[in-house]
N, C-alpha and C positions, 0 to 999 in steps of 0.2 A: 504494500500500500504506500503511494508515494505521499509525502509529510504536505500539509499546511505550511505554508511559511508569512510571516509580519515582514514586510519590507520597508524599511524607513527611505523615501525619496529623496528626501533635506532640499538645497536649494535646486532652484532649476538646473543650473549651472552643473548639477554634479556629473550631468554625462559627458563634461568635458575634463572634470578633475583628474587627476591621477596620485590616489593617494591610497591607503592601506587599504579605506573601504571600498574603493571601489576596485581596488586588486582582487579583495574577496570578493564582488559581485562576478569582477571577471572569471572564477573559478565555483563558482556555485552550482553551475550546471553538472559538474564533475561529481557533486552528491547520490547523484538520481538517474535513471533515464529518459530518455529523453521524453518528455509528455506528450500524449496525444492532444492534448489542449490543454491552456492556462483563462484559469477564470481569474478575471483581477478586479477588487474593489476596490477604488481611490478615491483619494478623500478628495477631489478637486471635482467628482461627478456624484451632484448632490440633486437628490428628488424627493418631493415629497411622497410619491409611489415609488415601489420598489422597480427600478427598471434594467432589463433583462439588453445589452446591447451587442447588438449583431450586423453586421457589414458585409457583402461579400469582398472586400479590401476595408480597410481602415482607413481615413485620412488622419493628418498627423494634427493635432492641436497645437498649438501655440501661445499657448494662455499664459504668457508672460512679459515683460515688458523691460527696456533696458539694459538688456543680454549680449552677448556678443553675436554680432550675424550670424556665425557662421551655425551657429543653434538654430536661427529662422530658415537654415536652408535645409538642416537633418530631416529624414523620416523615420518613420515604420510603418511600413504597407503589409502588417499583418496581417490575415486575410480571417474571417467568419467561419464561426462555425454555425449552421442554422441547426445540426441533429442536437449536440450539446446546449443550445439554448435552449428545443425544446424540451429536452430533460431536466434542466434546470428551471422554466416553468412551469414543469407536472408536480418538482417536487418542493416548491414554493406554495402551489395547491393542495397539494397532498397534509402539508406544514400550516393549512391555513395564511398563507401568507399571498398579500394581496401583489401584483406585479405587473409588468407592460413590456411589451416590447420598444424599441426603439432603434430603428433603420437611420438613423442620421447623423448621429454622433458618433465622430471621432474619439480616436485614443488622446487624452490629455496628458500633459509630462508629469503626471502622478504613475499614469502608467505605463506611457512610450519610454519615457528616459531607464528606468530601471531593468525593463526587456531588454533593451538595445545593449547595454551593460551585461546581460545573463545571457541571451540569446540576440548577439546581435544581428546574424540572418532572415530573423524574423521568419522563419519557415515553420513556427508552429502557432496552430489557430491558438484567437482567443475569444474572450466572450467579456466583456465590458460590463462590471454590475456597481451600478451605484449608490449611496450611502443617503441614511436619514437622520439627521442629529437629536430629532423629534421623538426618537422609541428610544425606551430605555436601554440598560447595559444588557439587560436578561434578553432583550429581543434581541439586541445587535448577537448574540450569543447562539440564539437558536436560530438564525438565519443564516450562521456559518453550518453549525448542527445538522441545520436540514438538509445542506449541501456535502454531507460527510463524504456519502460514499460513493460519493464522483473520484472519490479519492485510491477505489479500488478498482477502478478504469482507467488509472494512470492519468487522471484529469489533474492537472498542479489547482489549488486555488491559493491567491494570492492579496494579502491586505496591505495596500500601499498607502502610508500614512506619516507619521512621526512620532514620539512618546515623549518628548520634549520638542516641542514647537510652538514658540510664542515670538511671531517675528520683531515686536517692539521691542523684545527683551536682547535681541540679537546682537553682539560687536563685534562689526565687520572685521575688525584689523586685531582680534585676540586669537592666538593661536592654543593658550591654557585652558581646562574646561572650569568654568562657576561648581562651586560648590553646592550652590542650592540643586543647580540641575543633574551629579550627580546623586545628591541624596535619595530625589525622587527614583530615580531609575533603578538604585538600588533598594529600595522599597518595591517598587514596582517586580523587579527580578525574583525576590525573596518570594512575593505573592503568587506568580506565576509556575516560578519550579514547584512552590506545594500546591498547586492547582486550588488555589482559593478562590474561590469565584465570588464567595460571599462579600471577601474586600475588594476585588475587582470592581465587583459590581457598581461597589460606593467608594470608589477611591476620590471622586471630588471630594468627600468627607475624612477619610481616613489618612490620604496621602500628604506626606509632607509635602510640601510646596507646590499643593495639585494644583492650584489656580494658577500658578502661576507660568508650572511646566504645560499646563489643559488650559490655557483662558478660554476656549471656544472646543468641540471635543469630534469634528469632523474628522481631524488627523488621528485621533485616538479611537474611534471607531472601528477603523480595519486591522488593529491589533485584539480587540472583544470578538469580531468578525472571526479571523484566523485562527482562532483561540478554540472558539464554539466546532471549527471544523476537523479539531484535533479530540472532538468529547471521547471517540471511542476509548484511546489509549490513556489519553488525560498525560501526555510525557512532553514538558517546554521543555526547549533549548536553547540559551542563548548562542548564536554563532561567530555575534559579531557585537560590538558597542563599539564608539567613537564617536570624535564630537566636533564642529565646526564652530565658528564664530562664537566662542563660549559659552553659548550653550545650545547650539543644535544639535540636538541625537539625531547620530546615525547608528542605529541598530538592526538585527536581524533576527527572529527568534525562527525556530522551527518548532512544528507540534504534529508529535507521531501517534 
């Protein structure tokens, strides 16, 4: 059964960096085989229904601003999968959970940038699902859950997000990480290896410096997401942590 994985995107910019994290991204695919599809939730593709997205190509989004060109000219012409959506909208039904398709929307660099990094030929479909900040932790949880066992079809699914990301908090020009944002993450860690879902759930409450590592919880969603689709084994991993501008995580958990 191939793992869930939480993928931290960080700044746009990261598919041009070259630095430890994205050495690891460049060798991640080396974990696994290769998938017959990757469902990816990102936290920059927000609905208030749950929406199921399928192309037969991908166009590339560009939903950022003040970058270097050469980012406005990348792609990924990932291509659709329409059998795996519809599986994925029987068992969104099956889950009670309400959903749509959506033929129009491109991959956004929540999701393009961190593919192109793991798979950068782009030769394996995906299926674009998007995030609602409006259900709680429990639901973000069962709507990874309900997508488990795409997981025994060699389906990757994938939560692309942050666990610290508060861009106001951000210094550009620090290369050491804040203290407050690793407290959080190691809080965060301790919760996830004992599969505590109960502090999961309320970490705005429980989390040292959750408001301030969470001010908004889009980006922390496709970690609750990924999380729910590891229910069978209940086994996190962290693979990866590292930090930008003092305090952007870049992490990676896996859940088998």
């Amino acid at each position: 059964m191939i793992p869930s994985y939480f993928i931290a995107h960080g700044a746009p910019s990261l598919v041009l960096d070259n630095n430890a994290y994205t050495k690891f991204l460049g060798e991640l695919a080396e974990r696994n085989v290769k998938p017959k599809a990757i469902v990816v939730f990102s936290a920059h593709f927000e609905e208030h229904t749950q929406s199921v997205g399928v192309m037969e190509t991908f166009d590339t989004i560009y939903d950022f601003y003040g970058f270097p060109d050469e980012m406005y000219r990348m792609t990924y012409p990932a291509k659709g999968d329409n059998e795996v959506a519809q599986q994925i909208m029987s068992l969104f039904h099956k889950n009670g959970i309400v959903s749509k398709f959506n033929t129009e929307r491109g991959l956004d660099h929540g999701a393009w940038a961190i593919l192109k990094l793991i798979y950068p030929n782009a030769d394996i479909p995906v299926v674009s699902l998007s995030v609602n900040r409006e259900l709680s932790n429990e639901q973000q949880y069962l709507m990874g859950k309900a997508l488990s066992e795409l997981r025994e079809q060699d389906i990757m699914i994938i939560g692309s997000g942050g666990t610290v990301h508060n861009l106001r908090n951000v210094k550009w020009g620090m290369e050491n990480v804040e203290k407050w944002a690793e407290t959080f993450d190691d809080w965060l860690q301790h919760r996830l290896e004992a599969w505590d879902t109960e502090s999961l759930f309320n970490y705005q409450e429980l989390a040292p410096y959750g408001v301030d590592a969470v001010p908004t919880n889009e980006h922390f969603i496709p970690l609750i997401i990924a999380m729910g689709a590891g229910d069978k084994g209940k086994e996190a991993k962290l693979l990866h942590r590292s930090y930008q501008y003092g305090n952007l995580s870049l992490s990676c958990w896996e859940f088998n």
